[in-house]
VOBA-1610 file (N, C-alpha, C; in pm, whole numbers, padded with zeros to 5 digits, always signed):
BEGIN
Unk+01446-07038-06650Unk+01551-07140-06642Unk+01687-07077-06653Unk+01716-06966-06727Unk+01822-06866-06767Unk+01850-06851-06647Unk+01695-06770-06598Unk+01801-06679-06459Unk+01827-06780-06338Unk+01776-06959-06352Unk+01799-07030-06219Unk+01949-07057-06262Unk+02011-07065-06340Unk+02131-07093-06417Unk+02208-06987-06408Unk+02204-06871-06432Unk+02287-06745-06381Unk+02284-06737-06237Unk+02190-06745-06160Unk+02180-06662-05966Unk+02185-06820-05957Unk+02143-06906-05956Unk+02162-06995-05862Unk+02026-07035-05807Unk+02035-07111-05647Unk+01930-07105-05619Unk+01879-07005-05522Unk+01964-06898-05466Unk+01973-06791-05389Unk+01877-06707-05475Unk+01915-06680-05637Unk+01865-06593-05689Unk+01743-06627-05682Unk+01661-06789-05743Unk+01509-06830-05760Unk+01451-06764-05614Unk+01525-06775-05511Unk+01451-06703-05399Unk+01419-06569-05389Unk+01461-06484-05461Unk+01476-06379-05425Unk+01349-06325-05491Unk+01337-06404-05636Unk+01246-06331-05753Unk+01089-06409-05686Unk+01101-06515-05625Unk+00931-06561-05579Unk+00936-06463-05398Unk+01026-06384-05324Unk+01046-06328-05227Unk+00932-06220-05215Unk+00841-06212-05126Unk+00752-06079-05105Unk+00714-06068-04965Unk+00638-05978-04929Unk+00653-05953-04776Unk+00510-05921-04758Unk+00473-05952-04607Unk+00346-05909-04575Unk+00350-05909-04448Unk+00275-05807-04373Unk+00306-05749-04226Unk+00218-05808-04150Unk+00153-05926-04195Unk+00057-06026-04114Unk+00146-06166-04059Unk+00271-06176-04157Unk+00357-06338-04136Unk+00506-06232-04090Unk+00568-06325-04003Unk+00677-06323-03947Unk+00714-06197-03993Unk+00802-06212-04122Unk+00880-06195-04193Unk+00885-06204-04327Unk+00983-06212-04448Unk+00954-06198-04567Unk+00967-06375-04597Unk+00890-06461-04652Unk+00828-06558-04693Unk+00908-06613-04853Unk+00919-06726-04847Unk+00914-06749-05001Unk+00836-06827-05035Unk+00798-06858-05200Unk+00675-06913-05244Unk+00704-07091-05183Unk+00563-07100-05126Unk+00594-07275-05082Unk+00584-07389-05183Unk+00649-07328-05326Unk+00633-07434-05470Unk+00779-07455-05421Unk+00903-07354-05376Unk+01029-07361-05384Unk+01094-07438-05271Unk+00985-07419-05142Unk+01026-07546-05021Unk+00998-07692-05088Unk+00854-07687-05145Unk+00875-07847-05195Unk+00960-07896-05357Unk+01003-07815-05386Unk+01104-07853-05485Unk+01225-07911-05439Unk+01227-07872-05287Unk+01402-07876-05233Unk+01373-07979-05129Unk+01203-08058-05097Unk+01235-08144-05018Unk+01214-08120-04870Unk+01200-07951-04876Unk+01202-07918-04752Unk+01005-07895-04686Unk+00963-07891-04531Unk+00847-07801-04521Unk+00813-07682-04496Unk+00727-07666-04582Unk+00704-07473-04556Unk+00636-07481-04464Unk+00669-07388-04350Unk+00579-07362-04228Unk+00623-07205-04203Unk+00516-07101-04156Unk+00465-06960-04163Unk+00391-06975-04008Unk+00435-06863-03993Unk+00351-06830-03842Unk+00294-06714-03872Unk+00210-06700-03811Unk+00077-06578-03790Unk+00083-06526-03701Unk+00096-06361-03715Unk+00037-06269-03611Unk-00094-06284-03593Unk-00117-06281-03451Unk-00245-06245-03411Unk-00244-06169-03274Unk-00395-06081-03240Unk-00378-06050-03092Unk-00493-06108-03051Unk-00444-06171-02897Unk-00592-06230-02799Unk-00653-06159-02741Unk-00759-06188-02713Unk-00873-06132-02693Unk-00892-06147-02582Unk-00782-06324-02533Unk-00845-06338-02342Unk-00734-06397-02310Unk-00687-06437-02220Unk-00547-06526-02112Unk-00597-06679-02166Unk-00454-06701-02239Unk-00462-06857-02305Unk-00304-06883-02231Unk-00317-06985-02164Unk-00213-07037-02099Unk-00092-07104-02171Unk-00026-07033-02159Unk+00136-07108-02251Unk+00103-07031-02400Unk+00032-06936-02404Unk+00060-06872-02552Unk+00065-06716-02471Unk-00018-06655-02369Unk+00032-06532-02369Unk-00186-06481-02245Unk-00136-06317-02274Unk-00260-06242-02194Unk-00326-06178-02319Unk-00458-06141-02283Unk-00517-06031-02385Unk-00453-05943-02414Unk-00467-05897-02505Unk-00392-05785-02593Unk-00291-05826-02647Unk-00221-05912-02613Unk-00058-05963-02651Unk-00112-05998-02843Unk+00002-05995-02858Unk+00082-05985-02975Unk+00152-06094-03002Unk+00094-06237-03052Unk+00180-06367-03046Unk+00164-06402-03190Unk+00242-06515-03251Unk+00277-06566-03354Unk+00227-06733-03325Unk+00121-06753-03445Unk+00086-06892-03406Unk+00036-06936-03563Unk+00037-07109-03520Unk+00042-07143-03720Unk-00123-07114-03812Unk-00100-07070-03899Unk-00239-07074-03917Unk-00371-07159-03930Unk-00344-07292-03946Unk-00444-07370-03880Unk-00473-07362-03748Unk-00378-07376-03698Unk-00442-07319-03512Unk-00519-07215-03523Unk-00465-07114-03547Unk-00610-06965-03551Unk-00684-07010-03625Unk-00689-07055-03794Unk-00807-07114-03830Unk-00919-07205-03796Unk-00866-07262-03686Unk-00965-07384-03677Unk-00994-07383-03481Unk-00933-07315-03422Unk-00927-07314-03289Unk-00943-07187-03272Unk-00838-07104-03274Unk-00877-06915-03218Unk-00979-06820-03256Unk-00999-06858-03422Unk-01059-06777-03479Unk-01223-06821-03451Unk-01285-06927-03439Unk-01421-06988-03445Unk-01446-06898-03312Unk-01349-06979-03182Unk-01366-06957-03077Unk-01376-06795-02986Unk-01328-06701-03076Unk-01273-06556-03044Unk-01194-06540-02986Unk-01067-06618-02971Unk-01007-06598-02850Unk-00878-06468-02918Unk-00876-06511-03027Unk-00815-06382-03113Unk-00833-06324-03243Unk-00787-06247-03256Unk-00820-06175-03419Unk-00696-06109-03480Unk-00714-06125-03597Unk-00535-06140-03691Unk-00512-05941-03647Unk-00404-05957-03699Unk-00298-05809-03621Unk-00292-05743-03783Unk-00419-05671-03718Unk-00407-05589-03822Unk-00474-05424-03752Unk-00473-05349-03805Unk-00488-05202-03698Unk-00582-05189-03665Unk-00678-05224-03764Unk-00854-05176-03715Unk-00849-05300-03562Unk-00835-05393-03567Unk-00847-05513-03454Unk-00752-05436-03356Unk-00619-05383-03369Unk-00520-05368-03271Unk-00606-05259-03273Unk-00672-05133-03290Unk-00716-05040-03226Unk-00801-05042-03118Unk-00965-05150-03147Unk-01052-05187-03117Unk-01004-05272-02977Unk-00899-05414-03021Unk-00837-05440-02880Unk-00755-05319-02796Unk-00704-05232-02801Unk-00619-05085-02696Unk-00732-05039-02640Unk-00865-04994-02690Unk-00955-04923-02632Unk-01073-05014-02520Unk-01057-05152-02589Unk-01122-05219-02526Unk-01049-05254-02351Unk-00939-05250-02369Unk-00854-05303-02287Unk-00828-05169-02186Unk-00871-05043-02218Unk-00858-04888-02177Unk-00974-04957-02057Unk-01097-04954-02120Unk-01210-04958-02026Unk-01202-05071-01955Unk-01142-05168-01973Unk-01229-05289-01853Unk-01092-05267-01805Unk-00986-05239-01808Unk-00853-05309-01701Unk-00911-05220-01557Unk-00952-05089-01566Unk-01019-05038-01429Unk-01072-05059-01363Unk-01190-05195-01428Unk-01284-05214-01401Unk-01259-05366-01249Unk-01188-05449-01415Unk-01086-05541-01330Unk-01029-05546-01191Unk-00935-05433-01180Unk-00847-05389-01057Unk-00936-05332-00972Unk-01038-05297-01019Unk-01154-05291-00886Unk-01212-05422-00798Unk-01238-05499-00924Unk-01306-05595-00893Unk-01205-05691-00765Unk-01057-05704-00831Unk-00958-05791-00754Unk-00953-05757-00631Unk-00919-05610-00595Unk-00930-05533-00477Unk-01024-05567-00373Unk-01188-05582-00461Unk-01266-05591-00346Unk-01280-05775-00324Unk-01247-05841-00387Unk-01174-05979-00332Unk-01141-06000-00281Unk-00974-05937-00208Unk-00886-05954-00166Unk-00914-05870-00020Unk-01023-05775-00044Unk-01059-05723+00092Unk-01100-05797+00164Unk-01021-05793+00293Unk-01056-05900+00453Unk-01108-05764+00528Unk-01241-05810+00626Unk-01324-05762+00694Unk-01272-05845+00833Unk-01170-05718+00922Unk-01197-05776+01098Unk-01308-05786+01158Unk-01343-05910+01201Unk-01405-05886+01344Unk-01368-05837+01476Unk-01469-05758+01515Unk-01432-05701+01619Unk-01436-05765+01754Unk-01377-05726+01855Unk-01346-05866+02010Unk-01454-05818+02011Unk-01606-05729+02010Unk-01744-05779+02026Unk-01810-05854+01976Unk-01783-05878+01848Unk-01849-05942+01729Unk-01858-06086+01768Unk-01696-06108+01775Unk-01656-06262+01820Unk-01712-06301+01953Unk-01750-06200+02096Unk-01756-06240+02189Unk-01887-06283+02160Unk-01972-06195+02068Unk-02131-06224+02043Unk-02158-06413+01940Unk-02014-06427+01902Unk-02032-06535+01807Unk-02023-06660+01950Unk-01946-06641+02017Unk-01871-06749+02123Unk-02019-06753+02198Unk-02121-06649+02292Unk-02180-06680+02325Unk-02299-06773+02258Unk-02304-06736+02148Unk-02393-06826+02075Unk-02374-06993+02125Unk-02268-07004+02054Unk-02222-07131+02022Unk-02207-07191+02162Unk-02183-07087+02290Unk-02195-07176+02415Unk-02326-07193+02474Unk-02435-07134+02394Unk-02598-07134+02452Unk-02646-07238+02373Unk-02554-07283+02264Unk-02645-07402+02168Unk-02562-07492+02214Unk-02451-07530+02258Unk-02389-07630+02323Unk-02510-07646+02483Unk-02530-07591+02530Unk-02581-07617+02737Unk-02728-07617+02642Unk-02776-07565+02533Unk-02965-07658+02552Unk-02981-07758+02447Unk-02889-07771+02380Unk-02880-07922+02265Unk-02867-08021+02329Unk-02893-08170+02282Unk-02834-08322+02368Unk-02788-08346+02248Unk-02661-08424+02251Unk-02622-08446+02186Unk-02614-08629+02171Unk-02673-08735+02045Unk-02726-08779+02032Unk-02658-08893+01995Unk-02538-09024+02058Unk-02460-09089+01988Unk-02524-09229+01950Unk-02526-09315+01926Unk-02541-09433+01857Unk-02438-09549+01829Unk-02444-09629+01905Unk-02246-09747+01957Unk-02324-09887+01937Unk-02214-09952+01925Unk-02305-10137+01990Unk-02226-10111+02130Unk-02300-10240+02175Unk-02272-10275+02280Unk-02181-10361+02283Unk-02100-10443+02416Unk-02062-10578+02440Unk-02169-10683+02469Unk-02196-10745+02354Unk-02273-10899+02416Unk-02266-10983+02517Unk-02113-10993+02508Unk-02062-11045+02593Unk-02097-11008+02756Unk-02085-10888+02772Unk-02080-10846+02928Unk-02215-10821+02934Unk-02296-10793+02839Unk-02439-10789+02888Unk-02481-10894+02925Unk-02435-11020+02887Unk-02461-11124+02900Unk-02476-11135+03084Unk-02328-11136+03113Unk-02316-11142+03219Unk-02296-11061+03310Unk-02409-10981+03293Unk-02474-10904+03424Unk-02509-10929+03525Unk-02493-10885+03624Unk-02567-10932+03763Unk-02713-10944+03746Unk-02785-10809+03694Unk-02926-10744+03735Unk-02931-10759+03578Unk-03096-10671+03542Unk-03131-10668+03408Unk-03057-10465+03429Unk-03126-10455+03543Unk-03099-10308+03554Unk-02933-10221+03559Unk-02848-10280+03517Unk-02717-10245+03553Unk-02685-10220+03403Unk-02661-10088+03373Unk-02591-09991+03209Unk-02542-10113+03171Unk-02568-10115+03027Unk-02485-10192+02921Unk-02365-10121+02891Unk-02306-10223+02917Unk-02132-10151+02838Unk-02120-10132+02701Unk-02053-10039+02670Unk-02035-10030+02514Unk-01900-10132+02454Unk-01908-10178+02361Unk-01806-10214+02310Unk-01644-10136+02276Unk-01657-10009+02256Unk-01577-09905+02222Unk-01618-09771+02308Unk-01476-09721+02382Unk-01563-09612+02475Unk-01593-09523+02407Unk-01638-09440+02460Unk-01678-09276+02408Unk-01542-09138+02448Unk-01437-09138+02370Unk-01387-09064+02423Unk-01422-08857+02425Unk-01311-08806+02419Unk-01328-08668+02431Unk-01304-08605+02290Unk-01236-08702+02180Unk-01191-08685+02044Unk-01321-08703+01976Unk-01385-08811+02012Unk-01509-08880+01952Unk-01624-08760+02012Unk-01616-08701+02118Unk-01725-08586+02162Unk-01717-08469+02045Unk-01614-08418+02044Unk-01562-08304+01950Unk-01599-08334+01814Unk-01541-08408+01766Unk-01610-08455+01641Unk-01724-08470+01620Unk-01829-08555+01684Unk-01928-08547+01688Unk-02049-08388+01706Unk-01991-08303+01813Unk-02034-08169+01814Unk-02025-08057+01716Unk-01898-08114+01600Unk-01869-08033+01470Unk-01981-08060+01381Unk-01978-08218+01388Unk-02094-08269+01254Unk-02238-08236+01320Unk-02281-08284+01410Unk-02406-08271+01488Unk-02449-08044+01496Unk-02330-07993+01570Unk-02405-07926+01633Unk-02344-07780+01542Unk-02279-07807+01497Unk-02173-07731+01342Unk-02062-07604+01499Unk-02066-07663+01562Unk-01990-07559+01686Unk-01812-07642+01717Unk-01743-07592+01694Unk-01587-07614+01727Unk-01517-07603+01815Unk-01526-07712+01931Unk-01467-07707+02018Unk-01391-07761+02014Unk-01242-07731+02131Unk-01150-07867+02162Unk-01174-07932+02260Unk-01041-08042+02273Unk-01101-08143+02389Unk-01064-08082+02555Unk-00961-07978+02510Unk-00940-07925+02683Unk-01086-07841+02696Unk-01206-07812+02597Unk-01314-07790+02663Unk-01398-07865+02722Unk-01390-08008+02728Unk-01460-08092+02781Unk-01385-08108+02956Unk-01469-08141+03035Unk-01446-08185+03134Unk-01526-08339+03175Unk-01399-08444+03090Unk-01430-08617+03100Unk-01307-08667+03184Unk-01309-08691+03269Unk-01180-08779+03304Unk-01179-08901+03274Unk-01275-08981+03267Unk-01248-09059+03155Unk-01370-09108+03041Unk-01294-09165+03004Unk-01429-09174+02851Unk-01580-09313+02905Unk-01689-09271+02797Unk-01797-09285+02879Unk-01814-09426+02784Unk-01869-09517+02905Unk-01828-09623+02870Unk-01984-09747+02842Unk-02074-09668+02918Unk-02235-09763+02907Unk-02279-09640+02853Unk-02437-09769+02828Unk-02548-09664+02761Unk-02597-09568+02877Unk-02691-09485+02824Unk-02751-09345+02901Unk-02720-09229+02888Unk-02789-09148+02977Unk-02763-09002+02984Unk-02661-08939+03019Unk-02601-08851+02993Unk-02482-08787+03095Unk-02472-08590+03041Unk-02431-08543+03187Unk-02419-08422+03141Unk-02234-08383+03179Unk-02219-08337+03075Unk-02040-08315+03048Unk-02030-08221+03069Unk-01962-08138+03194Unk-01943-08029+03190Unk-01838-07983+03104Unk-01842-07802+03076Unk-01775-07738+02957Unk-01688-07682+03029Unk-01563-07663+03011Unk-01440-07536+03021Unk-01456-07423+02905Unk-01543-07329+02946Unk-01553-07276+02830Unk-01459-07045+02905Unk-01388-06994+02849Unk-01307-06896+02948Unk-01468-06796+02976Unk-01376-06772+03116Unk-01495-06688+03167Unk-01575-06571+03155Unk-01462-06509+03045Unk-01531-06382+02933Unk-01695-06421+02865Unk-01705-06605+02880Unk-01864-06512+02849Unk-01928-06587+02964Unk-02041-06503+02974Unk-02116-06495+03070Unk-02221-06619+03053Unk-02259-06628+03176Unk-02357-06757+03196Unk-02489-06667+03257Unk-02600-06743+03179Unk-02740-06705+03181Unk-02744-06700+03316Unk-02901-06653+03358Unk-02895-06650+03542Unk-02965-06793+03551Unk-02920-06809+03663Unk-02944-06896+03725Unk-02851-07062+03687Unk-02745-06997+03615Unk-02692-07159+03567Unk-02527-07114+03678Unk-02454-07219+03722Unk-02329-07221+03764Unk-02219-07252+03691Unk-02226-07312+03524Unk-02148-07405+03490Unk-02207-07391+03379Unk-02133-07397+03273Unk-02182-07440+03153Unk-02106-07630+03147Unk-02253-07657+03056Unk-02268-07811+03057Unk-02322-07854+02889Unk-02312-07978+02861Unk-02354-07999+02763Unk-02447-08170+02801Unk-02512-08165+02777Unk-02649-08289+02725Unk-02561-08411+02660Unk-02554-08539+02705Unk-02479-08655+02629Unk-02568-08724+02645Unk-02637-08811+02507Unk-02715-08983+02524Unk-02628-09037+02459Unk-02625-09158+02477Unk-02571-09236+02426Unk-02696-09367+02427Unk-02690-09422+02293Unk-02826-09516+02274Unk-02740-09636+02201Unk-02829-09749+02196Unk-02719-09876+02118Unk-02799-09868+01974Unk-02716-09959+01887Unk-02766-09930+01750Unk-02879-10054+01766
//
């Protein structure tokens, strides 16, 4: 009581004052924050162990409260308090895998060209499964105009035509092959039920089997 009466309250700090190379900085006893009203709060060194977003990377060296490491970092491993045996164990650990790492990213990030044979061998594919597939659609009809048909025998009209957008699409999902619509040759869109064969614009770099003139593709069209 003497010496809070001689120093003040500068002095009471000084005599509860001690230091430890685990917290910030030098600390005072937290009997003297709640005497004054105030809260004691202490941050903790620690180093991580793995990439925690908005606190830092492995190995780092961050300051966090100690219930957080107690109850979140520490259970979890994501770090261990900063002390040398841990900071040694994390430097050596971090020696061996970062090599390992920058290998790994590398061969990620490696892109493999195809070669203009490779691709020409991919294109013919996809134009030999386009000319022997049919490709298989499913529409309503118009009631209406079936109605009033001349004959029984005269194509049912569809309600909605069949365009060259609706072909393409259909040949992605159906036939898993990617064409556009300047590969179709429709002048206009197909409009009754039945068969039809659509010829292909496909460039003349690949070759057509013997005996064909044209590459073509197989169209039904059936009512639901």
């Amino acid at each position: 009581m003497g010496c809070f009466l001689r120093y003040g309250r500068q002095g009471v700090r000084q005599i509860f004052k001690f230091r430890n190379d685990t917290y910030d900085s030098s600390v005072v006893n937290p009997l003297l924050y709640a005497s004054q009203g105030l809260r004691y709060n202490r941050k903790l060194q620690v180093i991580l162990t793995t990439d925690i977003d908005k606190l830092g990377k492995a190995g780092y060296t961050v300051k966090v409260a100690p219930g957080f490491f107690r109850n979140h970092l520490m259970p979890k491993l994501l770090a261990v308090p900063n002390i040398d045996k841990f900071a040694h164990l994390i430097t050596e650990q971090h020696k061996v895998y970062q090599p390992i790492e920058k290998e790994e990213a590398k061969e990620d990030v490696k892109v493999v060209k195809e070669s203009k044979e490779d691709m020409m061998k991919e294109y013919e594919k996809a134009a030999l499964r386009l000319d022997k597939a049919k490709l298989v659609l499913r529409r309503l009809i118009d009631v209406q105009k079936a109605k009033s048909r001349a004959t029984k025998d005269d194509p049912l009209e569809l309600r909605f035509p069949i365009t060259k957008e609706v072909i393409v699409a259909e040949v992605a999902r159906q036939l898993c092959v990617n064409i556009a619509p300047e590969n179709l040759h429709l002048p206009s869109p197909l409009s009754t039920l039945g068969e039809y064969e659509v010829p292909l614009r496909l460039p003349r770099s690949i070759s057509l089997p013997e005996g064909k003139v044209n590459w073509s593709m197989k169209v039904k069209i059936r009512s639901k």
